[in-house]
Structure formats: structure tokens, C-alpha cells
C-alpha positions as CSV (number, residue, x, y, z in Angstrom):
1,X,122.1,71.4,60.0
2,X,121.5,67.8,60.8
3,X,122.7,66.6,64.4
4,X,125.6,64.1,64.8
5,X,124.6,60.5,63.8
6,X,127.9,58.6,64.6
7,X,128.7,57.5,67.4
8,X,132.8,59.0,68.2
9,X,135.0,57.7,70.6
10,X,138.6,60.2,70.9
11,X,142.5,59.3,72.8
12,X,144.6,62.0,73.3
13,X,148.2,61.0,73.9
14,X,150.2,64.4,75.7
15,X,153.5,65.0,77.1
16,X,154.8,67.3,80.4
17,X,158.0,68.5,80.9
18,X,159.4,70.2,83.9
19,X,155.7,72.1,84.1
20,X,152.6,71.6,86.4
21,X,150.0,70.4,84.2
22,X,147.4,70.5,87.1
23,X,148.1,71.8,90.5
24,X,145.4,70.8,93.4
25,X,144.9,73.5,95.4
26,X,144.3,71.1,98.8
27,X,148.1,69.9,98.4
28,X,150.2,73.3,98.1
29,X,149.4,73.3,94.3
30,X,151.6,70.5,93.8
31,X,150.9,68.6,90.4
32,X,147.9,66.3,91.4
33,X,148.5,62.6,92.2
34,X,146.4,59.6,91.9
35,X,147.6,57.3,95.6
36,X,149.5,55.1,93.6
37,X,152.0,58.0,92.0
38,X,150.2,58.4,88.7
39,X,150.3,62.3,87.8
40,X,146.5,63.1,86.6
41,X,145.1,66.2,84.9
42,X,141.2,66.8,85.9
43,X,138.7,66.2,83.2
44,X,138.0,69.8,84.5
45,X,141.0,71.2,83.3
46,X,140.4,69.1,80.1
47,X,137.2,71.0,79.2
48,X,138.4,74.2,80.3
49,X,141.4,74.1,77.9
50,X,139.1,73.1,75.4
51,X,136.4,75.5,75.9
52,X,139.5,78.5,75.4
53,X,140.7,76.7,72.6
54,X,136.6,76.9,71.3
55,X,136.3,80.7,72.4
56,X,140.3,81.5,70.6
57,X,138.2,80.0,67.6
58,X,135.4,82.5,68.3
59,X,132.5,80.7,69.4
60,X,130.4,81.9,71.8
61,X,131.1,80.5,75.5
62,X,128.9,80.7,78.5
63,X,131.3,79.1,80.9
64,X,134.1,81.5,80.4
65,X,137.4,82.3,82.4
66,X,137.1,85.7,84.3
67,X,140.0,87.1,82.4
68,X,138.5,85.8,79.2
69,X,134.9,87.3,79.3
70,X,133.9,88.7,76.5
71,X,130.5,89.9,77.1
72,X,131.2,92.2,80.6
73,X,129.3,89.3,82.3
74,X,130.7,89.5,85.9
75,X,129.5,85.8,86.5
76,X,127.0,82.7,85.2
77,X,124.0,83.9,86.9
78,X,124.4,87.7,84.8
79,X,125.2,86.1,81.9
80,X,122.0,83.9,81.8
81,X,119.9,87.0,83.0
82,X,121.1,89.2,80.2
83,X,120.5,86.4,77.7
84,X,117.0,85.7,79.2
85,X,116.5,89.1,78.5
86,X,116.8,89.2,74.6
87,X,114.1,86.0,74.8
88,X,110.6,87.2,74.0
89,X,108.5,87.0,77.6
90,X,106.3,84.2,76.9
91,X,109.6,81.8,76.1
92,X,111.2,83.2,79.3
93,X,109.0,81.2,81.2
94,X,109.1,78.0,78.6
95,X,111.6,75.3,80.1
96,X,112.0,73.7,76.2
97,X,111.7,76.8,74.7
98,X,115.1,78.4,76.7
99,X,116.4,74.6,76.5
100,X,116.9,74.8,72.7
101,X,118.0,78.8,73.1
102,X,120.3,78.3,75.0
103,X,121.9,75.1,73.2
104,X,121.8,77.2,70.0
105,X,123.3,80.1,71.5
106,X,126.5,78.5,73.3
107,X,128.8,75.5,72.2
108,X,130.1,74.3,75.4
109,X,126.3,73.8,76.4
110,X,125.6,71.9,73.2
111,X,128.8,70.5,73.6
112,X,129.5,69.3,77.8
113,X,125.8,70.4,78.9
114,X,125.3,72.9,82.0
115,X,123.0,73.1,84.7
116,X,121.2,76.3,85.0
117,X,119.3,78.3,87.9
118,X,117.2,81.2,86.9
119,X,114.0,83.6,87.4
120,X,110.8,82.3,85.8
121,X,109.4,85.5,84.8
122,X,109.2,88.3,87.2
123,X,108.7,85.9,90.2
124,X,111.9,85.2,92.5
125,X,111.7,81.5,92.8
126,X,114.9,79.7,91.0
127,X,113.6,77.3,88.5
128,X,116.9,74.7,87.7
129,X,117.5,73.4,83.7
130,X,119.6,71.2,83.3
131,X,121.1,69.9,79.8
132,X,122.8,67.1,79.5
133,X,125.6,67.1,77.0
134,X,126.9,64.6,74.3
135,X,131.0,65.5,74.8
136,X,132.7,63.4,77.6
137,X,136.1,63.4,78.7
138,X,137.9,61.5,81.2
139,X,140.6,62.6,83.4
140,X,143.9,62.4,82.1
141,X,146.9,59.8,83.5
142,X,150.5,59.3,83.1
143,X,151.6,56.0,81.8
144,X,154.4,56.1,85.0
145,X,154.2,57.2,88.3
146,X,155.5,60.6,88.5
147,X,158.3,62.5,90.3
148,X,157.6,66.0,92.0
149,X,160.3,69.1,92.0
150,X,160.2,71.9,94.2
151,X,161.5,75.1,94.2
152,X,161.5,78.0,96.6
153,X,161.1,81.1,95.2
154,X,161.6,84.2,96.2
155,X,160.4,87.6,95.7
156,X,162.7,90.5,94.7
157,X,160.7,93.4,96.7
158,X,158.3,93.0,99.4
159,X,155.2,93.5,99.0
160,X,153.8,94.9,102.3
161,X,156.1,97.4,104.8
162,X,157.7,95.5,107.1
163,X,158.2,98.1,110.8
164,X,162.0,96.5,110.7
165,X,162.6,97.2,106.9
166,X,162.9,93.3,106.7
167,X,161.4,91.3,104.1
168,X,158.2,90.1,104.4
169,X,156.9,86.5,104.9
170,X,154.9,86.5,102.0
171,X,158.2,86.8,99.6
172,X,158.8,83.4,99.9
173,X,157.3,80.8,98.4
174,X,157.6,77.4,96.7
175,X,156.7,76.2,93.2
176,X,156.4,72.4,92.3
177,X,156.8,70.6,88.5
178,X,156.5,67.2,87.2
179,X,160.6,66.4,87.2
180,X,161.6,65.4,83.9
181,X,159.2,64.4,81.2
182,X,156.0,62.6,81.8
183,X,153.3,61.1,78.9
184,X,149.9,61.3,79.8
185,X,146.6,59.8,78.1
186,X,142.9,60.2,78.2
187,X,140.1,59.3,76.7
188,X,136.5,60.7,75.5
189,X,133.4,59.8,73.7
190,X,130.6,61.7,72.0
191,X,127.2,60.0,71.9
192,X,124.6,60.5,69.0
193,X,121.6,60.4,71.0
194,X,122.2,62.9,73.6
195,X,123.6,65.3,70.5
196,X,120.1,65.0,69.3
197,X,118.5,66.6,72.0
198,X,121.3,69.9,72.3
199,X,121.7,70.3,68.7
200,X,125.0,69.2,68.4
201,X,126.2,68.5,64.9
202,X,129.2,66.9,63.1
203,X,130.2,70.1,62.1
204,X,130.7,70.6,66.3
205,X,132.4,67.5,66.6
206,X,135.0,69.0,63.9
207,X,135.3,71.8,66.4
208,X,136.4,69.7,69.0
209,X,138.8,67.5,67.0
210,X,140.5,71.0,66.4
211,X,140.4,71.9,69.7
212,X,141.8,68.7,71.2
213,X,144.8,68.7,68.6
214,X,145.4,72.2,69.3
215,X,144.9,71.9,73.2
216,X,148.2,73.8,74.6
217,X,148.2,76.5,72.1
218,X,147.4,79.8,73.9
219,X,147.8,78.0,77.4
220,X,151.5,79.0,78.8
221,X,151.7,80.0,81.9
222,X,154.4,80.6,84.6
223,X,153.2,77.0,85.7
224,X,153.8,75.3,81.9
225,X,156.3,77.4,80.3
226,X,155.8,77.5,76.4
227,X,156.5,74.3,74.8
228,X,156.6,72.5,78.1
229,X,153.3,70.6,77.3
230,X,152.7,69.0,73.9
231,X,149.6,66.9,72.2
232,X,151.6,64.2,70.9
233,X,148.1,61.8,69.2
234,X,145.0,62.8,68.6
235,X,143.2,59.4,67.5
236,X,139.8,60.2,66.5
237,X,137.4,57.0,66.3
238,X,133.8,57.6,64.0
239,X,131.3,54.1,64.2
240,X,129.0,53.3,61.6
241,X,126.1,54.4,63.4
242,X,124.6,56.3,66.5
243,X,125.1,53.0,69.3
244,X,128.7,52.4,67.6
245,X,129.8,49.3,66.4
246,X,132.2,47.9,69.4
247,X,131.6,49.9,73.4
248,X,133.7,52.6,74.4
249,X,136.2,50.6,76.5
250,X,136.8,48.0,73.9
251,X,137.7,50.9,71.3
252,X,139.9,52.7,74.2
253,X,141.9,49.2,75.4
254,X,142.8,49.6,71.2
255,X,145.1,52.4,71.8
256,X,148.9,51.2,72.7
257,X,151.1,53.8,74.2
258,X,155.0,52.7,74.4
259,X,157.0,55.0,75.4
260,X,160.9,55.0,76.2
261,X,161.5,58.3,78.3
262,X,162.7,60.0,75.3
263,X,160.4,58.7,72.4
264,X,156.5,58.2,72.3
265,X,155.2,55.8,69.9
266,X,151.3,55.5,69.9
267,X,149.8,52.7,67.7
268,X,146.1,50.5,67.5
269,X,145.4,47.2,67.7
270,X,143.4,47.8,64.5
271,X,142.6,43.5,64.7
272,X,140.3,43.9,68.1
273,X,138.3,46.6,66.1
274,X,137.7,45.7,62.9
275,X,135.8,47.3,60.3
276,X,136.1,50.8,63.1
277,X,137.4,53.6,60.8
278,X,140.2,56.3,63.1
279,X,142.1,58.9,62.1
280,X,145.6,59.6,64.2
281,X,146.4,62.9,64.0
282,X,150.0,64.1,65.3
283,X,149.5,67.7,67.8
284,X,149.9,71.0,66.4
């Protein structure tokens, strides 16, 4: 199948309510904060959603959750062995030649790109491969700066023997939200040329699209309840040809978000891109 030859540039438009969309583990798992009060999501936990959202579809992942795996792979590194091992010898040791297997054999490779360390062979030094992928995503913002709840929690049984019979210290704890309802935004591109090289096709940008408008299905936690987090717009940009026919930040200042606490209304300023063909599709 012939590789993308359009240049795609993507907004997703996505609401929080009373959930954590992204706690950072150096501030108590609180939601993360940009230092001017802006809630943000990681482009990390963009991708990762994404890549579940892929693997719920059932592609075939090689940067997968630990209580997702699918294969028995304990980590990277033994997933990369046992694949090298169902290469014939003489490729094993052929930097283009696991390159394209590789590409061909996991979407999120084709897809984001992956730096690999592996045994050339039988010898034991690492040789690194690195592929670079088409897919980027920023990291996600709110459109306001954001309010933080939190609640202590607390354990109904202990759950180490206390000499006493008391409760132990580790039955208390505290959990933090975003308080109220907060609208976030984000924004992503997928470039023809680097598609080329991975083998990334338009029927893999399809794949994406789905994933992006589907993003919080199959993601609820005790963290984002169900229904707590919602893809309001997806709004899905395809140029004319592989360089695109306006830059990527042009084609993102085109997307207006107004939003009144209550309602989200998400439009384009269709007249600073003309001739750009986009498709807004509402979240499922």
C-alpha cells in the first residue's frame, strides 16, 4: 500500500471534570500545572492513550502497558529479542533490513518512531536504531488556569499489623482533581516525508483519526471516573500535497475555542486558510 502523500495537521478540543487527567508524580500526583496555572496533559499520556486506543483496535503494539501485554513480553528489550528471533540470521545483523521489519510489524513504530538497543548477532555489544516517526503530538493545555481539589482518603482496613491494633499510617492518603470543568486543546501533525521512510500509509492515518476521536473510551480510572473526560472536536486538516499548503502553526492559530464554563463551541477561521480542506468531527 502506497505511503501517506498529504501532508495532516489534527486539533483535539477535550473536556475534564472533577478527574485528574494527568498527575506528576514529582508533585504528590496532583494534576500537572504549567507556572502560570494552565492544567496540561503530557504529549506522553497523549500517545499512550492513543497507542491503547490502537491496541483495543488490535494492532500490534511494541510499546505496551504492563497490564496490557499481549505477547508475555516482560519488557522492550524481550520483546525486541523475541522478534529478532523470527528474522532470518543474515537480516539480524542488517540495520535497514530490521529498520523496515520492525516498522512493518508495529504501528506505534511506524506511527511515533522508537529508539531501539539490541544484540547484533551472537556478539554482546548494543548496536542503537533509531526510527523516526511521522505522528507528532503536542502537549495538551487548558484554555484557563485551573483550580486543584483535594481529598483525604482513607482506607477502611489496614494493611500492615499495627503492635497497638491502631491503624496504620499508610491508610491515609490524599487524592487531587481538576475542581469543576476544565477544556483543554492540543495539537499534532503528520508529515509525508518521514511516513515515507516507516511505511506509514493513509490507511494508518485513518487509524489515528479513530483513535483521537475515541481517545477516553476504555480509559476510566479511579483518577477519571467514566464520563469525567470527553473529546469534544476532533478537526482533522489534509493539504494538497506532502510540504502542505500553509505551516503547521498558521493552520493551528485557525482553530477558535470559546468556551463559557458550561458550553464549548469550537470553530475555524476557514478565511486565513483558504483552499485547506478539514473535517470537524464531534467525540465518540
Amino acid at each position: 500500500m502506497e505511503t501517506l502523500q498529504n501532508k495532516i495537521d489534527f486539533a483535539i478540543v477535550f473536556s475534564v471534570t472533577n478527574a485528574n487527567p494527568n498527575g506528576d508524580p514529582l508533585g504528590g500526583n496532583r494534576p500537572r500545572t504549567t507556572s502560570e496555572g494552565l492544567g496540561e496533559v503530557s504529549d506522553v499520556a497523549l500517545k499512550r492513550k492513543i497507542r491503547n486506543r490502537l491496541q483495543d483496535a488490535g494492532e500490534s503494539l511494541f510499546v505496551q502497558s504492563d497490564e496490557r501485554s499481549d505477547d508475555g513480553a516482560k519488557s522492550l528489550s524481550d520483546r525486541m529479542s523475541g522478534f529478532l528471533a523470527t528474522l532470518p540470521k543474515d537480516e539480524q545483523k542488517q540495520k535497514n533490513a530490521v529498520f523496515d521489519a520492525v516498522c512493518a510489524k508495529w504501528i506505534d513504530v511506524r506511527s511515533f518512531g522508537q529508539v531501539f538497543a539490541y544484540k547484533k548477532g551472537g556478539d554482546t555489544d548494543a548496536v542503537s536504531l533509531g526510527v523516526r516517526g511521522p505522528v507528532s503530538i503536542q502537549s495538551a493545555f487548558s484554555l484557563e488556569p485551573i483550580a486543584v481539589d483535594g481529598v483525604q482518603i482513607t482506607k477502611s482496613v489496614n494493611s500492615e499489623t499495627t503492635k497497638d491494633g491502631s491503624k496504620s499510617s499508610d491508610t491515609m492518603g490524599m487524592k487531587y482533581r481538576v475542581s469543576g470543568r476544565a477544556v483543554y486543546t492540543t495539537f499534532g501533525s503528520i508529515s509525508p516525508q518521514l511516513a515515507e521512510k516507516t511505511g506509514f500509509t493513509a490507511e494508518d492515518a485513518e487509524k489515528i483519526k479513530e483513535a483521537l476521536v475515541t481517545l477516553f473510551i476504555n480509559d476510566e480510572s479511579s483518577a477519571r471516573p467514566s464520563g469525567s473526560m470527553e473529546v469534544l472536536k476532533v478537526i482533522w486538516f489534509t493539504h494538497d500535497s506532502k510540504l502542505g499548503q500553509y505551516p503547521s502553526a498558521a493552520v493551528h492559530r485557525s482553530v477558535c475555542i470559546d468556551d463559557d464554563g458550561e458550553q464549548t463551541k469550537v470553530t475555524v477561521k476557514a478565511d486565513s486558510i483558504p483552499g485547506l480542506h478539514y473535517d470537524e468531527i464531534n467525540g465518540r
